[in-house]
C-alpha positions, 0 to 999 in steps of 0.5 A: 612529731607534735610541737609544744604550743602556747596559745594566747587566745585575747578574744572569742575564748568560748568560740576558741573552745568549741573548735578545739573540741570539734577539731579533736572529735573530726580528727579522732583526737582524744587529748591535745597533749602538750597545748596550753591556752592562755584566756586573757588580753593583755599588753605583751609590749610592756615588762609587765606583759612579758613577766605575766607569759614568762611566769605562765610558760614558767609553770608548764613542764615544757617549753613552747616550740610555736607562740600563737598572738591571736590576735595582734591588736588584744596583746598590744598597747600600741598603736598598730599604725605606728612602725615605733610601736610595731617594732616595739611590739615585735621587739617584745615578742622577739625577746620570748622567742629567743628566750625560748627557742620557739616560732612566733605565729600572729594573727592580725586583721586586714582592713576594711576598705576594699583595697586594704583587705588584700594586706595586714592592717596597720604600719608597713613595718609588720610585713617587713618584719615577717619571715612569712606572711600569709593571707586567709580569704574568703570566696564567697563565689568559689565557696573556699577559702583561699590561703595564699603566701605573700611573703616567704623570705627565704625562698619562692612563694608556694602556690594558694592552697584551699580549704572548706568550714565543715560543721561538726558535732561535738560528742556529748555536747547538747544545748539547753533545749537538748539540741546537738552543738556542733564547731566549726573545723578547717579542712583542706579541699582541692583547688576550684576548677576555675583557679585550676585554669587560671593558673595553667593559663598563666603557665602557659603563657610565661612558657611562651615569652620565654620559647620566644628567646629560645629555639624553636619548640624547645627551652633551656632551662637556663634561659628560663631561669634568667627569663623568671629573674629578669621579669621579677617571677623569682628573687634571685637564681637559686630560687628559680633553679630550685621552682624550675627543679620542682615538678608537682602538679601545682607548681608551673613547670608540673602543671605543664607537664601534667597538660601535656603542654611540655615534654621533658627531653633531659634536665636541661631541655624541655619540649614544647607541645602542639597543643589547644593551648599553644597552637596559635602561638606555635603556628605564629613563632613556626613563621619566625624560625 
């Protein structure tokens, strides 16, 4: 079932607009139904910007089920820098939610420098008071967008998933010089050959420290588990029970599965394969045993 959505859109509203549209015309959609979107910039960290939103909410027939703050830095009076005015931000925010029973999604900026792009720009205080956190990048040499979890508090991260900016033209919509306008849409596409390989290269080679403390060409599912939580790869032992339990392709356990790396015996054991990618270090550990 659709959720209810209020959408606080401080900048870029004409932009906002046309990838609706375009959203709505590559996915058959003729009317977004319960989305209402809210044009203006304003200060959500003050008893002014928090009545503004309610009386907004208040004039709907229902209430949200996600508040999207896009983006951070347009409904804020503080400084993003400080954890006094991040708290007090998010404070604000939380008071809506609560008061609603609705998921707050935020979009905020990286930084500039080469280094900050790979976290949230602004005081440490944000990440930590996320549920979850994810970071959209662009490749320009894979030609993706790469969408990678880097908080999940409650559970593993999920493995990157990736998506291409299609072009799409906008029924009815026409230029002044009579041209077709078009919007720009997300849409998902399949993991690049080269993160493919990477990650099955890293599978494989945590698969081989942990064969290293086990029997010869077999795993225990509980040395792998106690191996994952002692070298930080899971936060505790439900949560690597639950990833060593999951068996899709792109989760490190199908993944060597599906390469013919592993082989399961029984719910506990799995079978190590003579394979390209292990024959090395099988031949070496055949002369430890």
């Amino acid at each position: 079932e659709a959720a209810n959505v209020v959408y606080l859109c401080g900048e870029g509203l004409s932009g906002v607009k046309m990838r609706i549209k375009a959203w709505s015309a590559y996915h058959n959609v003729d009317k977004l139904g319960r989305f209402a979107v809210y044009p203006l910039p304003l200060d959500l960290d003050t008893e002014g910007g928090i009545q503004e939103i309610r009386e907004q909410i208040g004039s709907l027939p229902w209430n949200p089920d996600i508040l999207v703050v896009d983006t951070v830095n347009r409904y804020m009076s503080g400084d993003e820098n400080s954890a006094q005015d991040t708290r007090t931000f998010l404070n604000a925010v939380d008071r809506l939610r609560n008061e609603y029973h609705c998921t707050g999604l935020y979009i905020h900026h990286t930084g500039n420098d080469e280094n900050a792009q790979k976290r949230a720009r602004g005081s440490s205080a944000w990440k930590g008071a996320l549920d979850f956190e994810f970071s959209v990048i662009h490749d320009d040499n894979l030609g993706v967008r790469r969408i990678s979890q880097t908080k999940m508090k409650d559970t593993e991260l999920n493995e990157p998933v990736y998506g291409i900016i299609q072009g799409v033209d906008i029924p009815g919509l026409f230029d002044e010089d009579g041209e077709q306008m078009t919007g720009a849409v997300f849409d998902f596409c399949d993991a690049p050959a080269s993160e493919v390989d990477k990650a099955l290269g890293e599978a494989v080679n945590d698969m081989l420290m942990v064969l290293s403390e086990c029997e010869y060409r077999t795993i225990k599912r509980d040395v792998w588990k106690e191996w994952r939580v002692v070298h930080g790869k899971a936060k505790d032992s439900r949560n690597a029970t639950k990833l060593l339990s999951d068996e899709r392709p792109n989760r490190p356990v199908g993944r060597l599965i599906q390469a013919g790396v592993l082989t399961k015996v029984d719910d506990d054991t799995w079978k190590v394969e003579d394979t390209p990618l292990t024959h090395v270090q099988l031949g070496f550990m055949g002369r430890l045993f």
